[in-house]
Every structure is written in C-alpha cells, then in structure tokens.
C-alpha positions in Angstrom: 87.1 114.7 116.4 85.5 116.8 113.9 84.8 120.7 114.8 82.3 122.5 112.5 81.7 126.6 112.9 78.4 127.0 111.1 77.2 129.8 109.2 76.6 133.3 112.1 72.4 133.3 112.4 70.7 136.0 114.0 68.1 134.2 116.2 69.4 132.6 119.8 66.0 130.7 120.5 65.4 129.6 117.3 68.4 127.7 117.4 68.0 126.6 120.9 64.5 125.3 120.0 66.2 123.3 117.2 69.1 122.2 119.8 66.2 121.3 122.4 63.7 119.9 119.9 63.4 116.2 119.0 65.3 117.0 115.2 64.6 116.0 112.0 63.8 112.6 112.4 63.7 111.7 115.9 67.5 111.9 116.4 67.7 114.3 119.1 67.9 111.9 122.0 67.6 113.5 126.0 69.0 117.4 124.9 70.9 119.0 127.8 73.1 121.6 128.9 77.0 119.9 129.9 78.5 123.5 130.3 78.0 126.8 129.8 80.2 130.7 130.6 79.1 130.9 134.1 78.3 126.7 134.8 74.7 128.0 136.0 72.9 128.7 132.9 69.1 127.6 132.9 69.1 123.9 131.2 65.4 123.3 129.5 66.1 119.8 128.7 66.9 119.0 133.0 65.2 121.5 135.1 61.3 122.0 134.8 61.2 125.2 135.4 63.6 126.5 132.9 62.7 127.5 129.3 64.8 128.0 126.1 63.4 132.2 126.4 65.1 131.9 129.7 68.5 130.4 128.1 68.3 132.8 125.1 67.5 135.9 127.2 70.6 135.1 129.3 72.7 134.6 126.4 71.7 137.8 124.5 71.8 140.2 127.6 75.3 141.4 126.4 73.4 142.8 123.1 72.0 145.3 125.1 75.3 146.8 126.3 75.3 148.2 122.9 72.7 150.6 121.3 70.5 149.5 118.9 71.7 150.4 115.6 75.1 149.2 116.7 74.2 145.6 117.6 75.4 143.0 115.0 72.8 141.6 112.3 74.3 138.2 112.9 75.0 137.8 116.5 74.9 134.1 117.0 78.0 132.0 117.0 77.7 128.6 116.1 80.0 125.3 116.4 79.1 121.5 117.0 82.1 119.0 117.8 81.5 115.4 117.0 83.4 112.2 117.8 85.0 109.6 115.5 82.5 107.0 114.5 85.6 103.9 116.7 85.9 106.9 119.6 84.2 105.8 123.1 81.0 107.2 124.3 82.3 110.4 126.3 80.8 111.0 129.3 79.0 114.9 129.9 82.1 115.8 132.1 84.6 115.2 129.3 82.4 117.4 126.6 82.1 120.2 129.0 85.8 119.9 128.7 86.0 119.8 125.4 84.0 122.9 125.1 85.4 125.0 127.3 88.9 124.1 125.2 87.3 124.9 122.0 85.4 128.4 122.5 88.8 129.4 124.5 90.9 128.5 121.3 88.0 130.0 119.1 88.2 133.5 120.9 84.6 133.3 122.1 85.6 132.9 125.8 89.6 133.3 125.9 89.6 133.3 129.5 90.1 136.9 130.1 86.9 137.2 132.1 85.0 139.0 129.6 84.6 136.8 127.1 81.2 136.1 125.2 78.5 134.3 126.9 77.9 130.8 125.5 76.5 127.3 125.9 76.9 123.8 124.7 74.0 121.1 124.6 74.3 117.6 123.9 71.2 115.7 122.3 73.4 112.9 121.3 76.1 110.4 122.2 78.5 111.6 120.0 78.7 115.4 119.6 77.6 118.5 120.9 76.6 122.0 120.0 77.9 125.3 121.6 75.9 128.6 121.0 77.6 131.8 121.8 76.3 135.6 121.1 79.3 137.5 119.3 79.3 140.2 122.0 81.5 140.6 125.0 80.5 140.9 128.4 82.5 144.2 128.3 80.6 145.2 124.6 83.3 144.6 122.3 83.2 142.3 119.6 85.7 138.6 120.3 88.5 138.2 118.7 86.9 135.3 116.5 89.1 135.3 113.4 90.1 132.5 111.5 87.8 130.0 114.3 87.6 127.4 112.4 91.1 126.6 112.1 91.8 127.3 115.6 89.3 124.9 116.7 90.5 122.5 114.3 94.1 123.0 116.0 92.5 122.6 119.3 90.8 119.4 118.2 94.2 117.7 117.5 95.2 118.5 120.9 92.0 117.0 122.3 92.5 113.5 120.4 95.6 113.2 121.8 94.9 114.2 125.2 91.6 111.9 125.7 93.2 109.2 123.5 90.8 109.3 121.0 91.0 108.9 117.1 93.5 111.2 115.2 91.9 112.8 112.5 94.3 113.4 109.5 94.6 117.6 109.7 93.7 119.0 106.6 94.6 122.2 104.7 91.9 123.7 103.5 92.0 122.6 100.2 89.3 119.7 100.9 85.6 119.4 99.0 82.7 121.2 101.3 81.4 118.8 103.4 77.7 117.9 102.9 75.6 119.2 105.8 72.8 117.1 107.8 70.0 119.0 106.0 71.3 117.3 102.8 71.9 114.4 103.9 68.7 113.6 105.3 66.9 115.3 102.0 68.6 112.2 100.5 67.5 109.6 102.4 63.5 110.8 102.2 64.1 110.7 98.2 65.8 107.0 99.3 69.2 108.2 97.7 72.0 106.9 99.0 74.2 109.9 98.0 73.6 113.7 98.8 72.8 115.7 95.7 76.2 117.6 96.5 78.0 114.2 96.0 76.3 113.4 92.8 76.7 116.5 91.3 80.6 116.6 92.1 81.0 113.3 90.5 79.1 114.2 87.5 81.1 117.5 87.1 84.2 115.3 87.7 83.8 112.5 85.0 81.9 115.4 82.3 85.8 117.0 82.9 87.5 113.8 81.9 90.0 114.6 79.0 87.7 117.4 77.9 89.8 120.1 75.8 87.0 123.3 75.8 84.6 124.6 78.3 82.2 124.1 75.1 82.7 120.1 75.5 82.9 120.1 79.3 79.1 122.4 79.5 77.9 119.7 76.6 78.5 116.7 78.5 77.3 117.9 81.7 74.1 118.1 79.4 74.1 115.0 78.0 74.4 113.6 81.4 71.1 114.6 82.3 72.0 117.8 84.4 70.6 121.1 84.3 73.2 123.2 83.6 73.1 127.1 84.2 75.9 129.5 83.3 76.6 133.1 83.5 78.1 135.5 81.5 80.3 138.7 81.5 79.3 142.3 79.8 82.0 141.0 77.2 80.2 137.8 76.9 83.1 135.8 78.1 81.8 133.3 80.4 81.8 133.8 84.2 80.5 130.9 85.9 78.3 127.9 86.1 76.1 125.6 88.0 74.5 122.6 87.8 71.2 120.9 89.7 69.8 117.4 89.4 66.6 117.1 87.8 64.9 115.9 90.7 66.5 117.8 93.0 64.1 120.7 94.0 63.3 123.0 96.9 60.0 123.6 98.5 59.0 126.1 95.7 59.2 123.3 93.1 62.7 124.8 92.1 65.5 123.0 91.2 68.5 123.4 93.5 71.8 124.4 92.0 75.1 124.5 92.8 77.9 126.6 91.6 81.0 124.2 90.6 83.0 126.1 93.2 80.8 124.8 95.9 81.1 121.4 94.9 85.1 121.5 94.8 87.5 124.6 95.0 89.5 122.9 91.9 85.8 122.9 90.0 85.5 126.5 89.4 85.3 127.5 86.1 88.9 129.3 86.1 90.0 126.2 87.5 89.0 124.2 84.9 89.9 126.2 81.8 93.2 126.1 83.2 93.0 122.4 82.2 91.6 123.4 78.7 94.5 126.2 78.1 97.2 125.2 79.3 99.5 123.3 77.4 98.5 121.6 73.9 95.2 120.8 73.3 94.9 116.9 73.6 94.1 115.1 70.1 92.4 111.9 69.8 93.9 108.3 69.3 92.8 104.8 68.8 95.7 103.3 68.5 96.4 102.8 64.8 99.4 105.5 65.0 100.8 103.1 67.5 103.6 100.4 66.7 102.9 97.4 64.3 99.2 95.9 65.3 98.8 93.0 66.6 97.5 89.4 64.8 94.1 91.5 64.6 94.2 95.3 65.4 92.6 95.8 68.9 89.3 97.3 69.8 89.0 101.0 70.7 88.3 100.1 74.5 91.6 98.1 74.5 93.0 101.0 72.8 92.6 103.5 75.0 93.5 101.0 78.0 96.9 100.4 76.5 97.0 104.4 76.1 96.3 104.4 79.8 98.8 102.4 80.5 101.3 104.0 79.1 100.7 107.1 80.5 100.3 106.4 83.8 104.2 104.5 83.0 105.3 108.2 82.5 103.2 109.7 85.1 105.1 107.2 87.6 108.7 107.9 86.5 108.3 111.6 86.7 106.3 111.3 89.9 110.0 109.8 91.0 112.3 111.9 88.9 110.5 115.3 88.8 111.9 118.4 91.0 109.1 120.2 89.4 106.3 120.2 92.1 103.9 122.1 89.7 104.5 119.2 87.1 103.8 116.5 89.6 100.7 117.9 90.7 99.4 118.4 87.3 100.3 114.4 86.8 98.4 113.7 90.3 94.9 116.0 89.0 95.5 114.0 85.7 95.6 110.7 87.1 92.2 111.7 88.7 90.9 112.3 85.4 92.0 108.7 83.8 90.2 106.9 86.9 86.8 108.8 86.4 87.2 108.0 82.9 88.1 104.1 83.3 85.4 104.0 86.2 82.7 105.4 83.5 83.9 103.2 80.8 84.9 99.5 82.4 82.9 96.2 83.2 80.5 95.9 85.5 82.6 93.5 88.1 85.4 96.0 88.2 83.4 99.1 88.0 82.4 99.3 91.3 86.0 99.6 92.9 87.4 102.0 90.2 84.2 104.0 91.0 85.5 103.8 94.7 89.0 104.2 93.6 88.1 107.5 91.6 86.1 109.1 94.7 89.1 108.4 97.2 91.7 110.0 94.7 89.4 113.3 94.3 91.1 114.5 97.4 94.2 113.5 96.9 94.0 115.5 93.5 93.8 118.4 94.9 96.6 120.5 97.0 97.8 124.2 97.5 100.9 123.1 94.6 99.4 125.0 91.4 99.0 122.1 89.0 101.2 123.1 85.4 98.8 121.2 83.2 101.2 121.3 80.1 102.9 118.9 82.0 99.9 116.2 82.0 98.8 116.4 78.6 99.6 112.5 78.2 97.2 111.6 80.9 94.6 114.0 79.8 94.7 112.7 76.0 94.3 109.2 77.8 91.6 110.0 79.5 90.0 111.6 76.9 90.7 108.5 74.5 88.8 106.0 77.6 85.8 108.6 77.4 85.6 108.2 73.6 86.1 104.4 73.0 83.0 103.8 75.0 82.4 101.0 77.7 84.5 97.7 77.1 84.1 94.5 78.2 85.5 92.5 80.7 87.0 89.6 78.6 89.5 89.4 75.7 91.5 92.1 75.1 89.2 94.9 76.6 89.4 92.9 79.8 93.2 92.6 80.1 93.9 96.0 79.5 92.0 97.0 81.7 94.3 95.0 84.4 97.2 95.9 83.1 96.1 100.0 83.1 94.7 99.2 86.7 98.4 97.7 87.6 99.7 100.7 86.4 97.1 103.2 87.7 98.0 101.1 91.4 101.3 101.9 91.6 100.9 105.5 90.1 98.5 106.3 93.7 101.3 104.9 95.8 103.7 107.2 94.2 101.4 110.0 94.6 100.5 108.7 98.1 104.6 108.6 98.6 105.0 112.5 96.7 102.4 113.9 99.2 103.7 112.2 102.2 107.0 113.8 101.4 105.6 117.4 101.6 102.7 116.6 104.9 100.1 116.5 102.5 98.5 114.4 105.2 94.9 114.4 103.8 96.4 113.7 100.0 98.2 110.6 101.2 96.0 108.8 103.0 93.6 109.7 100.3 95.6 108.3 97.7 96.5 105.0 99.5 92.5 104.4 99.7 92.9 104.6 96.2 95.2 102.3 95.8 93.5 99.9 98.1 90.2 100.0 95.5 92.6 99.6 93.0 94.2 96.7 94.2 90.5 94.9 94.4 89.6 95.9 91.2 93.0 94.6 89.6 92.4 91.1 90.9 88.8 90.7 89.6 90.1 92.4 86.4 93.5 90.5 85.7 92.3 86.9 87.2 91.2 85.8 83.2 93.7 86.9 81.6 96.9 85.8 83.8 95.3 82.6 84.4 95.0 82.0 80.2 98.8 83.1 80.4 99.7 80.5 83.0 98.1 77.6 81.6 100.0 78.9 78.0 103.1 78.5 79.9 102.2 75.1 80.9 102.1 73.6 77.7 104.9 75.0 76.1 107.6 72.7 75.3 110.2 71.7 77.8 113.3 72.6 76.1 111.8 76.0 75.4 110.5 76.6 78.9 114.0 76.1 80.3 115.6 78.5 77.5 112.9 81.3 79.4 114.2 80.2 82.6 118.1 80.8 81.3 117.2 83.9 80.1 115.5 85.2 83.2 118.7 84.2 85.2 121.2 86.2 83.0 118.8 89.1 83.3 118.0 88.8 86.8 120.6 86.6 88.3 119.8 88.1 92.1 116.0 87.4 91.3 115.9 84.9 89.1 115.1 81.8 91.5 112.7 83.6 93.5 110.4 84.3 90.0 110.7 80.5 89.0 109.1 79.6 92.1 106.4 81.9 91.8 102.6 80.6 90.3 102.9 83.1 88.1 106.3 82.6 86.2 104.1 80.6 83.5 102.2 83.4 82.8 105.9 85.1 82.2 107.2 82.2 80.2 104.5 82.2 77.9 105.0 86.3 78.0 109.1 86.0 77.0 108.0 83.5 74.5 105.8 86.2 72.6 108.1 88.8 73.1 110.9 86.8 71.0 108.3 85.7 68.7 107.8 89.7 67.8 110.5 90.3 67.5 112.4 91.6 70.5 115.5 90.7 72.4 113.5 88.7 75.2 117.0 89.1 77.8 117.7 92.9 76.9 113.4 93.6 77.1 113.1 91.6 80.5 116.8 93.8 82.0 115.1 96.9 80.6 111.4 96.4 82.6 113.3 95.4 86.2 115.8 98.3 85.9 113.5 101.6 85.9 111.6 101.1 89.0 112.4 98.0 92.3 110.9 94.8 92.5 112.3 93.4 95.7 108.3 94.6 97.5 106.1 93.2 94.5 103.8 90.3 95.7 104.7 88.2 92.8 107.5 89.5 90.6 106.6 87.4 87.5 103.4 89.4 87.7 104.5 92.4 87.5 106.8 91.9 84.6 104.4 90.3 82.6 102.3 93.4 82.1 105.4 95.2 81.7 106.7 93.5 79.3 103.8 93.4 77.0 103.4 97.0 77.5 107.0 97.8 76.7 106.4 95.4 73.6 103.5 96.0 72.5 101.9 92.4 72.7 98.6 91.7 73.4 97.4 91.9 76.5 94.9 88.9 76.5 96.0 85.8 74.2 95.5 81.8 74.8 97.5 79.6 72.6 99.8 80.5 70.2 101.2 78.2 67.2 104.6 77.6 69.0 103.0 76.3 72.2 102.9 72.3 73.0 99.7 70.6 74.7 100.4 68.6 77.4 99.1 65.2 76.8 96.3 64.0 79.6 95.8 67.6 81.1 92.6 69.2 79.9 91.8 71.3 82.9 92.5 74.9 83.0 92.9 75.9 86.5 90.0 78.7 87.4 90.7 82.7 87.2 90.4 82.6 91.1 92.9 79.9 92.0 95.6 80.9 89.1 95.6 84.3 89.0 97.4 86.2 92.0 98.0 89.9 91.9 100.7 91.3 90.8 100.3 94.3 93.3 100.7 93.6 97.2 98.9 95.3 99.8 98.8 99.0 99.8 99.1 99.6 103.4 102.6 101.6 102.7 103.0 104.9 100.8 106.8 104.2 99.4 106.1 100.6 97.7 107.6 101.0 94.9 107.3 98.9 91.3 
C-alpha cells in the first residue's frame, strides 16, 4: 500500500471537481465519499442534491476562523492511498478505515477533537484520495510535519493488519516516482516509458566511466538530449538539466528536468564526486594485459575481460571490506559497468542487461556516502565497455560477455547480501532483481560458448581426459565426484587442458579458483570454474578445437547451445549465495 502526500494547492473545488470528474481518460469510475471528519459530509457522486461547492464550502469553513491576510496561500492538503496491484478489492468500509488511520498518523485529524476537516473519495477499485484544509477547527495550524513518512509508517501497519501485500519500506533515498500526468502524457505520444524514465536512463549510461563533467555534458549531447546548464558568478558550473526533443509542453516548449529530479545521486555535486575523487580512470584495450592470446582479442572482448576482472575485485572486497564507504562506492560502480554492458552487448542479451541495469539503479544508491577512490577499477571498466563500442554475440565478444555477466551475477548477490546486512530493504530486493535479469541474460549469452567447450572436451583423448579428472580430485577431493558427473565437466576438461597448454599449473590454478569464494550452492560447479579459470589464466574465452584435441570417430553432431549449455549461476531467489 502505497501513500502519496501531493504537492499543498490552494483551490478545495478545483480538486474536488477533478476527484468527482470522469479523469483523464475515462478512469474515474462511480466517485464517492467512504468517510469524512464528521461521517456526514455532503457526497456529490451519491446524493442528488449535494454539489462539490457544498463539500468545498464545508471543508474550507475553518479558513474563516482566521482573518484574511492570515489564512494560508496553500491551504489544501492532499494524499491518495493505493493498493498493491495482487491486494483484494477492498470494500468502502475498509478505506474509510484506512483513512481515518492515515490523516490520524498524518496530524491532519489526530483525534483530539479539533483536528482539520477532511474527506476521502474513491473513484476507483484500488485507491482513494483524502482532501483536507490545513486549518484546525480551533484555527491553528496541524501538526503536519514530516506526513509523508508518518503515513508511510502507518501504511506498514495497515498491510499487516488487513493482510495485504508488504511493501518493502524505503529510506528516502529512492528516484521520484513518475506522477499520473506523466504517465499518461506518455501513452498519448504511444511511449511506453515516461520522459522522466528516459531521461534518467540516458543521464545514467552518458555517466558510465566518464572522468569530467566536460565528457559527461558531451555525451548527454551526442545522445540526442537537449541539455541546459547553469553557471555561477565565478563561472564554475552550478547545475544542469536535460529534456527530450519531443518532449514539450503546451507552449511548444521543451520540458526539462534538473538531474536532481531525476535521481538524488544525479545532481551535479553528486556526480563530480565520481569525476574527483580518486585517480582519474585511463583507458585500456587490453594490450597492457598478460601475453595475448593465438590472435590478440577485439576491443569488445577487451573490455569484457576488464569487466570481469573488476567485478572479481568488486566481489572479494564486497566480502572482506569493513569499509562501508568503499563498498558503496563498488555497489554505484557496478551500476555503471551494467549501463555500460547494456549499451554496448548483442541484441539477444541486451534486453535483460537493460532490465538488469534499471533494477540495480536503486540498489546503487543508499544514505552510506560512496568513497569513489575506492571504485576506480570498475569505473575504468566501464569506461573501457563505453569505448570499445557494441560487440557481437559470437566468438570471443560473445563469451566474454558471459563470463563478465557470471561475474556481474554474483557481484548483485553480494551487494543484495551487503545491504541486507545493514536493512537496506529497498537495495536488496533491488539488487536480487538484478541478479534475476542477469541470470537470463547469462544463459542466452554463455549457451555458445560452453557448449563449443563441452563438445572440445568430448573429443579429447581418453588417457588425457582421465589425467583432468586426477587432477580435479587432488584439488578438490570433497567435490571432485560431484563435478565429473556434471554436463558441464567437458567444458572444464577442455578448460584444464588449455590452462596446462599455457602454461600454468592446471592442479595449483583449479585449488586457487575454489578457494577464494564457496562452491557447495553453484548450479553446476564445473561451470563456474571454467570462467574462472580462464579469467585467472588469461585464456580465451570462446575457442573450439585446439591441436591437442582427438575427434571421436562416427560423432559429427554438436549438441545445440540450448540442450549443452546449463548455467553456471543458480537461481537468485537468496541474497547470501555465494560463488
């Protein structure tokens, strides 16, 4: 149950004409009065001889206790209370109840017998409206402070009362919520997304790994926004705001919207914290990595395997760090890298990350001040996704992006886990519907290359397969046999047999990748150390047949991506899985 106080107006019938009238398309279905301060206010919706002058005029008769230049500008008090989407249709008696609770937790009527004079009108199934004047029946002014809050308090105490759906409590930190007028603005220009939505998106990917407010104003441009921004005397720059082209009011003017209104952490002191803090990120492309592969790897795949790697780091501090100013600088980080790989990846996983970045907006976001010195790993990673461009969804591109979407994965639960821990209620759940997006996109995106990996490990030689499987069981011994059942310990054969062939101690390397973080939760354990392993070694993340491997004789068919490949992430309906 969601409570809303509205912006204070200063016109009790024009409000109740809205509240009575048929809305803005239609929606207002049957208005009427369930309660009101004395239960026998005038009703214009039931009782024919009643008009909304008559309801306003008995609303507003405490204004005249007062003289006139002492009556309040904005006199009109405003809330609506709606139900969650799965709650039951409430009957009138049970929103009368409701708000009578609410304007007593509000201050509007505390109960003292003097409180304000209100009303509440339902014109649909699953909210109401209550309109109070902001004057006492004895002239003072209620005791109204900090309403919001105390009706959101109340709220909680309603759910559980009446049984209905618990909404997660938040802490003030959340993005404004988009209002009905913008909302249905969108659907007449047949958007499905408010311009407020848009915009914050937009604001969110232009501040991907940028490193000036010169860079972050530049790609809001090149995006297509129109971009505003105000100055000091001293020419230091105060503010912005941005409006989409189309976007306008009824004078023909575009509508713009200060980067504070679209998120509190998009302010422009918010940001430049990002750009100051801490060294500024440089750009890589991999060639000042280790040795490069049979051929070096595109920029995409790059910056995926940069991803990865950060997002590693990210994870162990998120499970090591006392620091809660360095773990919330990771968290706004790892928003940054999903905007960035959302903007940048193929088009069959792009729609999840997309999903995956939106969800982990909120849980980006907290009253912990984020130490951004701390992130700059993430940030340069981001930054290095933004400028390799968009990269395919085969190959190399195409496996690094699964293997920096199985790190990314396990990175929300951690956060999910890290705001749990502190009743960041709003953060967690917010990051494990991250997680859940990221989990889709990790199948569609890993199902090539694991299922080239597996049918690698097929074909090579016997004797060598079972040298892989003795090594596993001296690194491994209490989880040795459970991997060599698994589908996917092909995929890990063919992975040991790369890692030996570069170099590496295959038995040391495989110890190494199970001993930082648990594997006793993962779906399938061979999974999971495959994309560790060729991170940790710096293998290619995509390959098919390598000069060592043996064909099987008679056996031509390669199983397909969606029968061989299964995720090496498991469902992310628990904030403490760990990898």
């Amino acid at each position: 149950m969601i409570p809303s106080i509205h912006k204070q107006g200063s016109s009790t019938l024009g409000l109740l004409r809205y509240l009575y009238g048929k809305g803005t398309h239609e929606e207002h279905v049957d208005p009427h009065l369930v309660a009101s301060f004395d239960h026998m206010a005038p009703d214009p919706g039931r009782h024919p001889s009643a008009t909304k002058k008559d309801l306003a005029h008995l609303l507003d008769q405490p204004l005249h206790l007062l003289d006139a230049d002492q009556r309040p500008d904005k006199h009109v008090w405003h809330c609506s209370v709606r139900a969650a989407p799965d709650d039951p249709v409430l009957t009138d008696e049970q929103w009368a109840g409701i708000a009578r609770r609410t304007v007593a937790a509000t201050g509007i009527d505390p109960g003292d017998g003097a409180g304000c004079r209100w009303a509440a009108v339902r014109h649909a199934g699953d909210h109401i409206h209550i309109v109070a004047t902001l004057v006492r029946e004895d002239g003072r002014r209620p005791d109204h402070h900090r309403s919001g809050k105390r009706a959101q308090a109340e709220a909680r105490l309603i759910e559980a009362d009446l049984g209905l759906h618990r909404v997660t409590p938040g802490d003030g930190t959340a993005a404004k919520r988009t209002t009905s007028a913008e909302r249905h603005k969108a659907q007449r220009q047949g958007r499905d997304r408010t311009a407020r939505e848009e915009l914050r998106e937009a604001v969110r990917r232009a501040l991907a790994g940028a490193t000036s407010t010169e860079e972050f104003l530049g790609r809001l441009k090149d995006a297509g926004l129109l971009v505003h921004t105000k100055a000091l005397p001293s020419g230091d720059l105060k503010g912005y705001k941005v409006a989409l082209p189309g976007d306008r009011n009824k004078g023909k003017e575009p509508v713009f919207y200060a980067g504070s209104t679209l998120a509190p952490d998009l302010s422009l002191p918010r940001l430049q914290q990002r750009f100051t803090n801490g060294a500024t990120p440089v750009e890589t492309t991999g060639s000042d990595r280790a040795e490069p592969h049979h051929t070096a790897p595109s920029a995409p795949a790059a910056a995926r395997r940069t991803a990865a790697d950060a997002a590693w780091a990210a994870l162990l501090a998120l499970d090591d760090s006392g620091d809660d100013g360095a773990a919330a600088a990771q968290i706004a980080a790892t928003g940054e890298v999903l905007d960035a790989l959302a903007k940048t990846s193929a088009l069959h996983t792009r729609d999840q990350l997309r999903q995956a970045a939106r969800e982990f907006e909120r849980a980006s976001r907290s009253h912990t001040r984020a130490e951004f010195r701390h992130a700059q790993d993430l940030r340069r990673a981001a930054r290095d996704l933004v400028h390799s461009g968009p990269a395919l969804g085969r190959g190399e591109d195409g496996a690094g992006t699964a293997m920096a979407i199985d790190m990314l994965f396990f990175l929300a639960l951690a956060t999910a886990h890290w705001h749990a821990q502190r009743r960041h209620a709003q953060q967690a759940e917010a990051a494990r519907r991250a997680a859940e997006h990221l989990q889709a996109a990790y199948r569609q995106a890993a199902a090539e290359p694991l299922a080239a990996l597996r049918e690698r490990g097929r074909r090579i030689a016997p004797t060598l397969r079972r040298h892989h499987a003795t090594t596993v069981r001296a690194a491994l011994p209490d989880l040795a046999e459970t991997i060599l059942a698994e589908p996917g310990w092909h995929a890990l054969a063919a992975t040991l047999a790369d890692t030996a062939q570069a170099g590496h101690n295959p038995q040391a390397l495989l110890a190494e990748a199970a001993a930082r973080r648990e594997l006793g939760t993962a779906e399938s354990i061979s999974d999971v150390l495959v994309w560790r392993l060729r991170r940790a070694a710096n293998l290619p993340a995509y390959t098919r047949q390598s000069p060592q491997d043996t064909p099987l004789r008679g056996n031509r068919h390669t199983p397909s991506p969606a029968r061989a490949a299964q995720p090496a992430i498991q469902p992310a309906n628990t904030s403490a899985r760990r990898r």
